[in-house]
PDB file of N, CA, C and O in Angstrom, chain B, residues numbered from 101:
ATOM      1  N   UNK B 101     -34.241  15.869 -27.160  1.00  0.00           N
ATOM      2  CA  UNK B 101     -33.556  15.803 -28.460  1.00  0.00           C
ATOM      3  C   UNK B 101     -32.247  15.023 -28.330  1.00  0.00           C
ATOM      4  O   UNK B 101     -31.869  14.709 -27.201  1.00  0.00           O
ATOM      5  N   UNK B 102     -31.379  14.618 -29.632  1.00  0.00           N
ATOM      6  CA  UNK B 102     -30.256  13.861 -29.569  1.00  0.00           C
ATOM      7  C   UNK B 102     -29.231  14.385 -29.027  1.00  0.00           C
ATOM      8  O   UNK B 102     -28.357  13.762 -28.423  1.00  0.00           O
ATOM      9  N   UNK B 103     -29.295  16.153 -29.299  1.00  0.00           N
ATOM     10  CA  UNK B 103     -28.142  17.056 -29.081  1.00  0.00           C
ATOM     11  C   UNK B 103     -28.013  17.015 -27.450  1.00  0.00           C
ATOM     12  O   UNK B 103     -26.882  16.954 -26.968  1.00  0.00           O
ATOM     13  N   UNK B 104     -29.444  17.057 -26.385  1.00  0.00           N
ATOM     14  CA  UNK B 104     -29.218  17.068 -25.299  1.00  0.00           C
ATOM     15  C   UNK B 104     -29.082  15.537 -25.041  1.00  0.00           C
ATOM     16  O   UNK B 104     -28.288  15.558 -24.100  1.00  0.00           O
ATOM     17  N   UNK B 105     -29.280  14.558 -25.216  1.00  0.00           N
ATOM     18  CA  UNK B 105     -28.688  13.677 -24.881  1.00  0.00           C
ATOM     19  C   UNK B 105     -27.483  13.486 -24.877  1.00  0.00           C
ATOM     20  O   UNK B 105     -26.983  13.242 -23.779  1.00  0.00           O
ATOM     21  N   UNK B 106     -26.311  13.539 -26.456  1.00  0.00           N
ATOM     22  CA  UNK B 106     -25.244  13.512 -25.640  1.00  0.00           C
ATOM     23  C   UNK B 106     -24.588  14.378 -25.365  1.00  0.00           C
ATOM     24  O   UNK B 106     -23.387  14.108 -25.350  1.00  0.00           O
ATOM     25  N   UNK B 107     -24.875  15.433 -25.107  1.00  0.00           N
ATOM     26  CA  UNK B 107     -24.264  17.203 -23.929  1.00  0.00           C
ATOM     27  C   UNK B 107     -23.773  16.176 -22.614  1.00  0.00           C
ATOM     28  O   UNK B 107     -22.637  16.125 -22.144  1.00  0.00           O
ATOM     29  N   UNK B 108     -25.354  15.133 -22.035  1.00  0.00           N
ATOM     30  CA  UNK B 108     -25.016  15.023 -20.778  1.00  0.00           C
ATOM     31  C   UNK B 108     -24.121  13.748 -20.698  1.00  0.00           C
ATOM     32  O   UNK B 108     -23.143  13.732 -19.951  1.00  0.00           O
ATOM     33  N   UNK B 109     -24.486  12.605 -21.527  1.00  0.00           N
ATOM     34  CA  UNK B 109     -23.530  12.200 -21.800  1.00  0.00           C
ATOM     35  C   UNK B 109     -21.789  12.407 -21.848  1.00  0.00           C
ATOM     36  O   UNK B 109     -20.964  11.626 -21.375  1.00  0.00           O
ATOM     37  N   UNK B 110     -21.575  13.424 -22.413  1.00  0.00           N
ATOM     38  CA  UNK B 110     -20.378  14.545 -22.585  1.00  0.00           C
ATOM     39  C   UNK B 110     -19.784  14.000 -21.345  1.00  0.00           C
ATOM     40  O   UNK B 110     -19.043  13.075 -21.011  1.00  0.00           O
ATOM     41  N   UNK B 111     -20.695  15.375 -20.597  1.00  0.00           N
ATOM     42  CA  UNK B 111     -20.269  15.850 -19.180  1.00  0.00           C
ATOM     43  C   UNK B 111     -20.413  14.663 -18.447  1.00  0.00           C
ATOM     44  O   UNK B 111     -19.601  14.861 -17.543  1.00  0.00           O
ATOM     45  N   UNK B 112     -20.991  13.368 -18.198  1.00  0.00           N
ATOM     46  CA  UNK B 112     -20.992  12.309 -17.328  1.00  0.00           C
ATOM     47  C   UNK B 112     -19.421  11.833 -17.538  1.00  0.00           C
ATOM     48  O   UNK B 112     -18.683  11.560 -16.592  1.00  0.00           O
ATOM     49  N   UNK B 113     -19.003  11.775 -19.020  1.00  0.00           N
ATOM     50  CA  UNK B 113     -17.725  11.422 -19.294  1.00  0.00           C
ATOM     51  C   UNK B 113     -16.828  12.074 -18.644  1.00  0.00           C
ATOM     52  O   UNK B 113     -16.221  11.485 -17.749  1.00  0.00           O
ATOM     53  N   UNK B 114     -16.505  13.587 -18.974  1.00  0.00           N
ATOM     54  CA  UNK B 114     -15.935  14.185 -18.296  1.00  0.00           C
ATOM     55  C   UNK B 114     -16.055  14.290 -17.035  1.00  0.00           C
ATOM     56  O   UNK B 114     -14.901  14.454 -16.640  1.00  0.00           O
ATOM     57  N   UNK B 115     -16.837  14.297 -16.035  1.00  0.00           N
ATOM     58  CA  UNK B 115     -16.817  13.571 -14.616  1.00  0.00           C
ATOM     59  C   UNK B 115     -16.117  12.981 -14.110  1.00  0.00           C
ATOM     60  O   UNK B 115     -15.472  13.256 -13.098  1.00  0.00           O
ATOM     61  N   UNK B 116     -16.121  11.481 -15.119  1.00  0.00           N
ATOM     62  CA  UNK B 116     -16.005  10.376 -14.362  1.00  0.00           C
ATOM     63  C   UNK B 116     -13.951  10.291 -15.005  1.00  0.00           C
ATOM     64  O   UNK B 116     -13.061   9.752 -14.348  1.00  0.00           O
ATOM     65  N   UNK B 117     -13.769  10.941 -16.284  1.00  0.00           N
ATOM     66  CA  UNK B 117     -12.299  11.446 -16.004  1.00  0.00           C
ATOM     67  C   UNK B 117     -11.576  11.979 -15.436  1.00  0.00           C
ATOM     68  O   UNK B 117     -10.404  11.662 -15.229  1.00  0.00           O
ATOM     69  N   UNK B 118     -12.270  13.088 -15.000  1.00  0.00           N
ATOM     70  CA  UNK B 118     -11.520  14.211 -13.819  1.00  0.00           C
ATOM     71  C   UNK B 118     -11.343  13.090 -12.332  1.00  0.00           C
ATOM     72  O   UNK B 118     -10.397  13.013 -11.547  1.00  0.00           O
ATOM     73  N   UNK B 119     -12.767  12.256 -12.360  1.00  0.00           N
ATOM     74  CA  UNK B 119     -12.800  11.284 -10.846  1.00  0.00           C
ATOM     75  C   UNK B 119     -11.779  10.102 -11.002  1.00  0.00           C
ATOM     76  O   UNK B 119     -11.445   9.483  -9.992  1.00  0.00           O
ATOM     77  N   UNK B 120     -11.230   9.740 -12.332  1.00  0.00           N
ATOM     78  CA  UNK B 120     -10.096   8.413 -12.378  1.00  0.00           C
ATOM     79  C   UNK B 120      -8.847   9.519 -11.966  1.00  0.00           C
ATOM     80  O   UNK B 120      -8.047   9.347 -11.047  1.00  0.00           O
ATOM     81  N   UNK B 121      -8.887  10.511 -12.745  1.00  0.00           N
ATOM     82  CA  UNK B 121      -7.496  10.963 -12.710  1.00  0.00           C
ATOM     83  C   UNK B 121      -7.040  11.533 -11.205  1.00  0.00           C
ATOM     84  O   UNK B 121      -5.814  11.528 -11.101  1.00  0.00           O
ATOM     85  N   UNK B 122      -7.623  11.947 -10.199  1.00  0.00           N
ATOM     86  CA  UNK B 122      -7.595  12.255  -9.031  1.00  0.00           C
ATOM     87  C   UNK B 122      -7.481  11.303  -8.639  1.00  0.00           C
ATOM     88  O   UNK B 122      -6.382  11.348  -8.088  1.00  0.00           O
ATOM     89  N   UNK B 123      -8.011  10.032  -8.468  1.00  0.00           N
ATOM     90  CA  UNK B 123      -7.964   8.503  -8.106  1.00  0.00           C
ATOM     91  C   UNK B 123      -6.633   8.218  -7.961  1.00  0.00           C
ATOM     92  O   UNK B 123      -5.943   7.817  -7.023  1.00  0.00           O
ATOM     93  N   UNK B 124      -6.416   8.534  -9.170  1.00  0.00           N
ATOM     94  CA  UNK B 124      -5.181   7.717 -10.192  1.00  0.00           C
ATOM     95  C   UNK B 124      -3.748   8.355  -8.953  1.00  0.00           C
ATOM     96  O   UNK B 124      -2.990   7.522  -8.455  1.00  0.00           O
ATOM     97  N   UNK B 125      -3.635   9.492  -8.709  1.00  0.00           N
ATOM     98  CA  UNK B 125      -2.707  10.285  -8.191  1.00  0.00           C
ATOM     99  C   UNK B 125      -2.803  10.103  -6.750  1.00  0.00           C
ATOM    100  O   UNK B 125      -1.896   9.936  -5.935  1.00  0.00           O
ATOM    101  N   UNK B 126      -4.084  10.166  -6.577  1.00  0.00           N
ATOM    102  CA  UNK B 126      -3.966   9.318  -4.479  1.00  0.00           C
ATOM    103  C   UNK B 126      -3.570   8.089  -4.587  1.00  0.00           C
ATOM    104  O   UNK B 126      -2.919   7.505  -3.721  1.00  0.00           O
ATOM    105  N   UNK B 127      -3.757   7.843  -5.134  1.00  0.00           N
ATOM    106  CA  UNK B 127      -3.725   5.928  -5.280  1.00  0.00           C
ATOM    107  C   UNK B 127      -1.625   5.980  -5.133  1.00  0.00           C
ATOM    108  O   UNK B 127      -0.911   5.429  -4.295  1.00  0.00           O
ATOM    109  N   UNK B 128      -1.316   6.684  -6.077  1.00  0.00           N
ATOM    110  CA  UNK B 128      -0.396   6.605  -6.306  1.00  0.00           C
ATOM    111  C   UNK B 128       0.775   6.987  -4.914  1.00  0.00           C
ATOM    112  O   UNK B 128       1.879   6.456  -4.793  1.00  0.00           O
ATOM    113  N   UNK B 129       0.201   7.999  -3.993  1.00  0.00           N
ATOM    114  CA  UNK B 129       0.304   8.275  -2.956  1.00  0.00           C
ATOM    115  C   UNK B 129       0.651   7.314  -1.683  1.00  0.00           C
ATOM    116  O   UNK B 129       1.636   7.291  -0.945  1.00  0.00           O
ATOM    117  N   UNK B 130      -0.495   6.561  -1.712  1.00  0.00           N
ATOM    118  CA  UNK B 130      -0.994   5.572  -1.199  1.00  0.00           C
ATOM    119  C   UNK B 130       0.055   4.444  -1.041  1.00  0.00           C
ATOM    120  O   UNK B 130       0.544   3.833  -0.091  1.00  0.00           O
ATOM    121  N   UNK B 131       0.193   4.434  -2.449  1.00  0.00           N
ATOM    122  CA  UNK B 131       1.163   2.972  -2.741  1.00  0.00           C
ATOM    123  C   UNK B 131       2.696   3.160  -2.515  1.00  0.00           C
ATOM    124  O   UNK B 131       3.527   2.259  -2.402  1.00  0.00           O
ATOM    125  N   UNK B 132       2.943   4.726  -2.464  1.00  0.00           N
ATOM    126  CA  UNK B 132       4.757   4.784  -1.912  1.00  0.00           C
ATOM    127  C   UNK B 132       4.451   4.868  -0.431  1.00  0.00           C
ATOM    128  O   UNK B 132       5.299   4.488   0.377  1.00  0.00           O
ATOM    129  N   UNK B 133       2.898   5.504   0.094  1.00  0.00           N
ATOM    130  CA  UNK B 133       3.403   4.777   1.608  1.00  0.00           C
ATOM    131  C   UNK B 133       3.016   3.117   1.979  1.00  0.00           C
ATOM    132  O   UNK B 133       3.171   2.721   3.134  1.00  0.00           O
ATOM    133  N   UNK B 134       2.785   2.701   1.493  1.00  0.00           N
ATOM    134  CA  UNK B 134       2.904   0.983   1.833  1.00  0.00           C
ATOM    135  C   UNK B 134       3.982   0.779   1.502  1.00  0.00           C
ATOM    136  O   UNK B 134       4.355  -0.289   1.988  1.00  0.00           O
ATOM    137  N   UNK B 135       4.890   1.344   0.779  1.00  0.00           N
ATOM    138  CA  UNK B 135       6.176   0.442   0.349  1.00  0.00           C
ATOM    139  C   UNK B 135       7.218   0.768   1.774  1.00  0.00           C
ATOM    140  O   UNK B 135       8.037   0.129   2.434  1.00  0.00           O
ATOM    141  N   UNK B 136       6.541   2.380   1.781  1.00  0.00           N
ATOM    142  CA  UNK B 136       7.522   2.736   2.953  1.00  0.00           C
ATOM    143  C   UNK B 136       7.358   2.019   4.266  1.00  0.00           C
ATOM    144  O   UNK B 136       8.244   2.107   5.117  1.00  0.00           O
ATOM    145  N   UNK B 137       6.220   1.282   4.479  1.00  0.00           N
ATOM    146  CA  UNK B 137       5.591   0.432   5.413  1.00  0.00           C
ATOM    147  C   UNK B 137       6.123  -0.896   5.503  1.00  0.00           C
ATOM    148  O   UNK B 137       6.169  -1.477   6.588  1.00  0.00           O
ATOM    149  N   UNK B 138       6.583  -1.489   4.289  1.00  0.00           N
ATOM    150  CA  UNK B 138       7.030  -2.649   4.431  1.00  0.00           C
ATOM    151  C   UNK B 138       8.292  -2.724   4.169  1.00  0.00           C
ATOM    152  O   UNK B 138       8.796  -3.839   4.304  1.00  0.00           O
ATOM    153  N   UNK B 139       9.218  -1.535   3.702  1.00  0.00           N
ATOM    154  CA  UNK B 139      10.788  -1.402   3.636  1.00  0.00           C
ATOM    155  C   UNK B 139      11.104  -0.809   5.019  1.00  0.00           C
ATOM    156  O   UNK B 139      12.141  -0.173   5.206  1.00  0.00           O
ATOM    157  N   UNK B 140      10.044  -1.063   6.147  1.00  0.00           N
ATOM    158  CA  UNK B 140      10.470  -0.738   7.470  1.00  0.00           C
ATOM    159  C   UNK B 140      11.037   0.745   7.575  1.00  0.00           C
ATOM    160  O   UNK B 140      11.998   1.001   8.301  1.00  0.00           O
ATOM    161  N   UNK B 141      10.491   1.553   6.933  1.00  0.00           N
ATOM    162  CA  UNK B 141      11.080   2.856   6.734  1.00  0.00           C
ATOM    163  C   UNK B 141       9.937   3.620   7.744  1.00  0.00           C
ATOM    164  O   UNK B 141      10.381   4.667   8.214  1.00  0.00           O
ATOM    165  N   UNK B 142       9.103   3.420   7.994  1.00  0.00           N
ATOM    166  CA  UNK B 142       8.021   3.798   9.290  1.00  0.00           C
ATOM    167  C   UNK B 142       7.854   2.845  10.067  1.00  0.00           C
ATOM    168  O   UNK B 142       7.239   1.797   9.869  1.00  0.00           O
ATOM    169  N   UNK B 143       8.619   3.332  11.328  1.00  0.00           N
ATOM    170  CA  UNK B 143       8.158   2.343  12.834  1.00  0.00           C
ATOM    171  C   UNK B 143       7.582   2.474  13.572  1.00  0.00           C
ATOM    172  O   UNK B 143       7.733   1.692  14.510  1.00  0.00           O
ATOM    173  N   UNK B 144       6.715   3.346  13.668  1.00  0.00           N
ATOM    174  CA  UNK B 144       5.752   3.815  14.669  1.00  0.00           C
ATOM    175  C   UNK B 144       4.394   3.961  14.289  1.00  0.00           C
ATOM    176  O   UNK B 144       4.080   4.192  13.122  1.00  0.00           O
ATOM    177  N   UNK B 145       3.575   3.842  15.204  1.00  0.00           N
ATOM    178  CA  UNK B 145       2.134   4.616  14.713  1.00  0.00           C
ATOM    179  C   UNK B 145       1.847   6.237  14.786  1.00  0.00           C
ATOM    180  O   UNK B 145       0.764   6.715  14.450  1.00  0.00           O
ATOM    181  N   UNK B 146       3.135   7.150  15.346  1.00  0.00           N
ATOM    182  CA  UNK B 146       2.925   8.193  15.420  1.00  0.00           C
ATOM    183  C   UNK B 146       3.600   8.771  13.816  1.00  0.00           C
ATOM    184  O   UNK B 146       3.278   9.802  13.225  1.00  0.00           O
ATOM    185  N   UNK B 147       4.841   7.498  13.293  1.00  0.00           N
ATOM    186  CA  UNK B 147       5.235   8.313  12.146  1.00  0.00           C
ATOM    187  C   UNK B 147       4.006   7.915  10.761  1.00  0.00           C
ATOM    188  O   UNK B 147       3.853   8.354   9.621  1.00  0.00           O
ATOM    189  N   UNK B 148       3.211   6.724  11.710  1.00  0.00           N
ATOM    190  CA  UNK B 148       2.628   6.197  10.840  1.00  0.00           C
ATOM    191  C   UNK B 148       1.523   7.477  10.226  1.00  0.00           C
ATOM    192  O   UNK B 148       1.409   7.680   9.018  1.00  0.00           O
ATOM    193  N   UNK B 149       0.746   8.286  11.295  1.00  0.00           N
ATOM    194  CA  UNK B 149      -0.253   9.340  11.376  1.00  0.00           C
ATOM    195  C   UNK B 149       0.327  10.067  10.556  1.00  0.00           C
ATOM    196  O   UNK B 149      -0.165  10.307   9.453  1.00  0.00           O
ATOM    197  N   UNK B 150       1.651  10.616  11.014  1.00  0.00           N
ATOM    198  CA  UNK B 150       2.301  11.771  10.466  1.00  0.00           C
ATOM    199  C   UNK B 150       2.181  11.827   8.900  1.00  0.00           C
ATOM    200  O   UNK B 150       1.792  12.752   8.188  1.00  0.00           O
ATOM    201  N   UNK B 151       2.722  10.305   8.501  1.00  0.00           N
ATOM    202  CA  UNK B 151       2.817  10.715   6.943  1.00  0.00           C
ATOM    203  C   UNK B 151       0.963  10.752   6.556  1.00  0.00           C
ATOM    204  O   UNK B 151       0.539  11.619   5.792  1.00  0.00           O
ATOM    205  N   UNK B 152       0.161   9.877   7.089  1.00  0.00           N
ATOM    206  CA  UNK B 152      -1.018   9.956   6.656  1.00  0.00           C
ATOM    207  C   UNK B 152      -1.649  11.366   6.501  1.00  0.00           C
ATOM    208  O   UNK B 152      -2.342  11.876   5.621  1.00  0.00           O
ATOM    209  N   UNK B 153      -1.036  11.906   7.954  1.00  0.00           N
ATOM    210  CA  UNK B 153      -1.814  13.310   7.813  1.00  0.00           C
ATOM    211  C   UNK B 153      -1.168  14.330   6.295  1.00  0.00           C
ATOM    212  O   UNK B 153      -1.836  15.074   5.576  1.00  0.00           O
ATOM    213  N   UNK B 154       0.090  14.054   6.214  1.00  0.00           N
ATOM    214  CA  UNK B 154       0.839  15.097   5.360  1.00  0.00           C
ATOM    215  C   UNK B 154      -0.103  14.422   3.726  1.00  0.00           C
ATOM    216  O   UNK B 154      -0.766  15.341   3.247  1.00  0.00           O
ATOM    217  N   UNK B 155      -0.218  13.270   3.012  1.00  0.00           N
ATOM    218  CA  UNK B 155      -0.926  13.054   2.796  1.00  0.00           C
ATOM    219  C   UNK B 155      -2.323  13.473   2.482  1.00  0.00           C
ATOM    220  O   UNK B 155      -2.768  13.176   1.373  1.00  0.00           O
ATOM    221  N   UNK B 156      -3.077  14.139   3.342  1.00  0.00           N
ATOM    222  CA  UNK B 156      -3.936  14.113   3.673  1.00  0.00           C
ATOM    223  C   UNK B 156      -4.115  15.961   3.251  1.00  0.00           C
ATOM    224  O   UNK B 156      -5.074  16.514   2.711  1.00  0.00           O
ATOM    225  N   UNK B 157      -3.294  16.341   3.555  1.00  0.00           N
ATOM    226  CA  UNK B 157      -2.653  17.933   3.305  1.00  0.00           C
ATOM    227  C   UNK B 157      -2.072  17.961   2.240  1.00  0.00           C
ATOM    228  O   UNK B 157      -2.154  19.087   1.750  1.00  0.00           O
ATOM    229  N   UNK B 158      -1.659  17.445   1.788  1.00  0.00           N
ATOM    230  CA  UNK B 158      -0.813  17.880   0.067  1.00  0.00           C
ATOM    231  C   UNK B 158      -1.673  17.141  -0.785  1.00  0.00           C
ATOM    232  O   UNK B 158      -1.434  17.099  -1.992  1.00  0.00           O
ATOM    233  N   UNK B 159      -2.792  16.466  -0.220  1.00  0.00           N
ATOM    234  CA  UNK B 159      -3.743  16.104  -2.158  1.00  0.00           C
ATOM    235  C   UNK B 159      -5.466  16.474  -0.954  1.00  0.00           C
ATOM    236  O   UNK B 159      -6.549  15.920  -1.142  1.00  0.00           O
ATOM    237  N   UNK B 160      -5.291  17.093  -0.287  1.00  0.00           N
ATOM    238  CA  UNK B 160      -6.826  17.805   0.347  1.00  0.00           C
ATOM    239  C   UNK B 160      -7.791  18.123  -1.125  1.00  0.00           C
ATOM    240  O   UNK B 160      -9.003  17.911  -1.096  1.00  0.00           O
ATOM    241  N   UNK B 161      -7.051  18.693  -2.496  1.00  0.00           N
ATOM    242  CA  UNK B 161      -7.217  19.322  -3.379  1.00  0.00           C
ATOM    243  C   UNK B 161      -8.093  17.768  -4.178  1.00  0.00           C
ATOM    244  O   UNK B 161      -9.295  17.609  -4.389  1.00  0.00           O
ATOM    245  N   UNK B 162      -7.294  17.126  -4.374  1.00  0.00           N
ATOM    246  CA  UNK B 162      -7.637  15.743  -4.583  1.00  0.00           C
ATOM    247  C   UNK B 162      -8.487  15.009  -4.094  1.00  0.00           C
ATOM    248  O   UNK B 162      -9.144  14.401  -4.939  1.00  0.00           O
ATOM    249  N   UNK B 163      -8.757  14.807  -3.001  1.00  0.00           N
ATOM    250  CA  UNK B 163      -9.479  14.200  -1.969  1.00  0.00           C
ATOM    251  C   UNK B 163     -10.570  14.816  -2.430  1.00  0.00           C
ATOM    252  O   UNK B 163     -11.372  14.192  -3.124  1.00  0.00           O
ATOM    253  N   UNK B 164     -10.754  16.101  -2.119  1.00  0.00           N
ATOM    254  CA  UNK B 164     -12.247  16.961  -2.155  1.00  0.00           C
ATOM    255  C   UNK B 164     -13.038  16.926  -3.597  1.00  0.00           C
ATOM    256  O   UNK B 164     -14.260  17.023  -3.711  1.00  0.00           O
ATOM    257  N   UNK B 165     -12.210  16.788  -4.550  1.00  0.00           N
ATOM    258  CA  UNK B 165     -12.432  16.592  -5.918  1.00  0.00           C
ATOM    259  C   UNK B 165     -12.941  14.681  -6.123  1.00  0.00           C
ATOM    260  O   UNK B 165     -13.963  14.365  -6.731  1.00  0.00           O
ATOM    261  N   UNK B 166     -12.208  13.885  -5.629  1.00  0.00           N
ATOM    262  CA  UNK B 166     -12.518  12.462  -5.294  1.00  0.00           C
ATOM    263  C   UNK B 166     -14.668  12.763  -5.024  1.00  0.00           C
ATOM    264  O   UNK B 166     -15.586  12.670  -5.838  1.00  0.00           O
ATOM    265  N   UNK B 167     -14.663  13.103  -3.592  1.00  0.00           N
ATOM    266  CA  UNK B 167     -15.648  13.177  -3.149  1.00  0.00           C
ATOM    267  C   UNK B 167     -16.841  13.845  -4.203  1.00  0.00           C
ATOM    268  O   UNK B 167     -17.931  13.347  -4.482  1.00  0.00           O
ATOM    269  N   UNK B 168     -16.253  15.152  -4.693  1.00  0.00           N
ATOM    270  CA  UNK B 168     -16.902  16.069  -5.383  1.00  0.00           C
ATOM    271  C   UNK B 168     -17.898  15.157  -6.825  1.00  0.00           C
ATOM    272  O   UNK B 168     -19.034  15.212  -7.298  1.00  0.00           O
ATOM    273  N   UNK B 169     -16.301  14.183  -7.121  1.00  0.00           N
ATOM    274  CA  UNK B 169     -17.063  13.975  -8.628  1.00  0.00           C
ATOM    275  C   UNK B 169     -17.594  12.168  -8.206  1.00  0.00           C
ATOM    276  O   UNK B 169     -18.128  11.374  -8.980  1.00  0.00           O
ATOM    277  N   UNK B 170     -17.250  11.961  -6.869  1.00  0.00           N
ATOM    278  CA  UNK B 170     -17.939  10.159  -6.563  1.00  0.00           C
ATOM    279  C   UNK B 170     -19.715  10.720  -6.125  1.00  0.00           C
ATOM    280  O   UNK B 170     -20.587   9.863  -6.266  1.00  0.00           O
ATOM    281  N   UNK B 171     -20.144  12.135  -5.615  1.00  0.00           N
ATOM    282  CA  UNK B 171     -21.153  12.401  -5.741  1.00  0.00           C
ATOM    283  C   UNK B 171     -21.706  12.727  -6.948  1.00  0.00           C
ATOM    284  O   UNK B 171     -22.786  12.232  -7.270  1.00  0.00           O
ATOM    285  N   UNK B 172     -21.329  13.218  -7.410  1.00  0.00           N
ATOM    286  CA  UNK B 172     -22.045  13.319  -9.083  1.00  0.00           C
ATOM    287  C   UNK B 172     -22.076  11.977  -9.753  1.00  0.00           C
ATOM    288  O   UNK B 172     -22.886  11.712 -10.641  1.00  0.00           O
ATOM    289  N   UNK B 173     -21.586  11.522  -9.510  1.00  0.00           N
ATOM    290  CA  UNK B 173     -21.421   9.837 -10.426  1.00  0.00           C
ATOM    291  C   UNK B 173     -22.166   8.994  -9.433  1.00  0.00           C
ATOM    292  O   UNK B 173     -22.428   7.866  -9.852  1.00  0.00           O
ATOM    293  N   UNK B 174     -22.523   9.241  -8.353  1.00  0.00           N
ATOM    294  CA  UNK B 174     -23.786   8.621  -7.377  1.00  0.00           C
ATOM    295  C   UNK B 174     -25.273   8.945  -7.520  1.00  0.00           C
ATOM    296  O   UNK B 174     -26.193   8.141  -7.363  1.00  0.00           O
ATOM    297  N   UNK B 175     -25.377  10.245  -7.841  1.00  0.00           N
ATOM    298  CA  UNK B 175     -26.179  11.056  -8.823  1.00  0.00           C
ATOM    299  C   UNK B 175     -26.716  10.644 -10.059  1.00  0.00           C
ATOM    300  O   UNK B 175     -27.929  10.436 -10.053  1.00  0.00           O
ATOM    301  N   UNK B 176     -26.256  10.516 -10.861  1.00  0.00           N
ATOM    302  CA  UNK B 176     -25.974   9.792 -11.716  1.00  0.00           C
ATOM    303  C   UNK B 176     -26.752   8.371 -12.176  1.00  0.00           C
ATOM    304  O   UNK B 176     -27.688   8.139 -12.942  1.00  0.00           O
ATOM    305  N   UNK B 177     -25.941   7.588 -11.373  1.00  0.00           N
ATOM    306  CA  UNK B 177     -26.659   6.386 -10.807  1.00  0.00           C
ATOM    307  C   UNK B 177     -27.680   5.826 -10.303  1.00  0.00           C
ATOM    308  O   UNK B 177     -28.036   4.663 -10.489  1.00  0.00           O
ATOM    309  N   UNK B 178     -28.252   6.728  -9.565  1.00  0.00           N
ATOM    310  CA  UNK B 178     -29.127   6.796  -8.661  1.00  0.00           C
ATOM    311  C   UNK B 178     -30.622   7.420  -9.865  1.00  0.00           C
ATOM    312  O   UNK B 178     -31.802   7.107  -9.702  1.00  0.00           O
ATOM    313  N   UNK B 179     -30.229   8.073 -10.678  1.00  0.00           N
ATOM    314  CA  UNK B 179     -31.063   8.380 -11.707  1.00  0.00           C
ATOM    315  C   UNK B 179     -31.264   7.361 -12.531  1.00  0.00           C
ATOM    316  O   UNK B 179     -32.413   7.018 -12.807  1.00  0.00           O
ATOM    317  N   UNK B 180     -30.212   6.748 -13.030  1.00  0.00           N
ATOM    318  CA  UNK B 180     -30.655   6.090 -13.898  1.00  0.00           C
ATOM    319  C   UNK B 180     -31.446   4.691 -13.531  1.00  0.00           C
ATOM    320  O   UNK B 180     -32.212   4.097 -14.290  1.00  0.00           O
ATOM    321  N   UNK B 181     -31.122   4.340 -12.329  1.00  0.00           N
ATOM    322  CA  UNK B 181     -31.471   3.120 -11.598  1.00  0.00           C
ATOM    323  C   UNK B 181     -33.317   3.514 -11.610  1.00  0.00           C
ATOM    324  O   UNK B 181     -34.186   2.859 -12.184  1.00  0.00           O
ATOM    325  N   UNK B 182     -33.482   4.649 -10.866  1.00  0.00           N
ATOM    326  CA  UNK B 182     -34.760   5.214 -10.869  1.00  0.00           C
ATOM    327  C   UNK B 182     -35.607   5.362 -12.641  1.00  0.00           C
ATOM    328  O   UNK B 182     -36.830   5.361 -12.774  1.00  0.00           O
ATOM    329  N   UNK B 183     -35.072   5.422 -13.274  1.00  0.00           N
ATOM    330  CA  UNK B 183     -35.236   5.616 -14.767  1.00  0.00           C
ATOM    331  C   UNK B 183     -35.748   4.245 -15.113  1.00  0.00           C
ATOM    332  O   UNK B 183     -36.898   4.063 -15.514  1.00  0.00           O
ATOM    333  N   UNK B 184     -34.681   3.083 -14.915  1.00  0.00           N
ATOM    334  CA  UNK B 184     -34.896   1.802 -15.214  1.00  0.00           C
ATOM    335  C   UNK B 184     -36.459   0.901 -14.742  1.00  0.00           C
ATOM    336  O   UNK B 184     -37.214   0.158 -15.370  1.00  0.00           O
ATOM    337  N   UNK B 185     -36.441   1.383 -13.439  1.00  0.00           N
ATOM    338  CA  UNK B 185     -37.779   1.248 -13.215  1.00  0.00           C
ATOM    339  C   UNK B 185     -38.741   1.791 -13.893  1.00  0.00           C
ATOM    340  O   UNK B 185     -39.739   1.082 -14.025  1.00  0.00           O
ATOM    341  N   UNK B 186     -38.764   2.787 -14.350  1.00  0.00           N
ATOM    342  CA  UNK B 186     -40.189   3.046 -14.994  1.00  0.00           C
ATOM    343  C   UNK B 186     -40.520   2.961 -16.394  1.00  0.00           C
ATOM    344  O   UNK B 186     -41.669   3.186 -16.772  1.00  0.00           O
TER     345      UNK B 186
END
C-alpha cells in the first residue's frame, strides 16, 4: 500500500539525518585537529595519538551511531540495487 511505502521512506529519511548529523559533529572534530596540526600546536606523533585517541573517547557515542546508521543506509542500498534488477 501507499501508507507503507512512505512509513519506510519516513524512516530511510530519518536514518540518513541522524547519519549527517553525527557526521556533521566528527567532521567538525576532525577539522580543529588539523588546524591544530598545521598551527604547529602538535609536535609529536605521541601528542599526535593522544588527541586522536581522546577523540576517539569523547564522540565513541558518535562514531558507533556513524557505523550504526552507514549500515542501515548500506542495507538499504543493497536492496534497492537488488530490486532494480528484477
Amino acid at each position: 500500500t501507499e501508507e507503507n511505502s512512505n512509513s519506510w521512506k519516513i524512516e530511510v529519511d530519518r536514518q540518513l539525518a541522524g547519519y549527517s548529523k553525527h557526521l556533521e559533529k566528527l567532521e567538525h572534530k576532525l577539522i580543529e585537529l588539523s588546524h591544530s596540526i598545521k598551527e604547529n600546536k602538535i609536535v609529536s606523533d605521541k601528542e599526535l595519538h593522544s588527541q586522536i585517541e581522546s577523540i576517539r573517547k569523547e564522540n565513541k557515542e558518535y562514531i558507533s551511531k556513524i557505523i550504526e546508521h552507514g549500515e542501515v543506509v548500506e542495507s538499504i542500498s543493497t536492496i534497492a540495487k537488488y530490486l532494480k534488477k528484477i
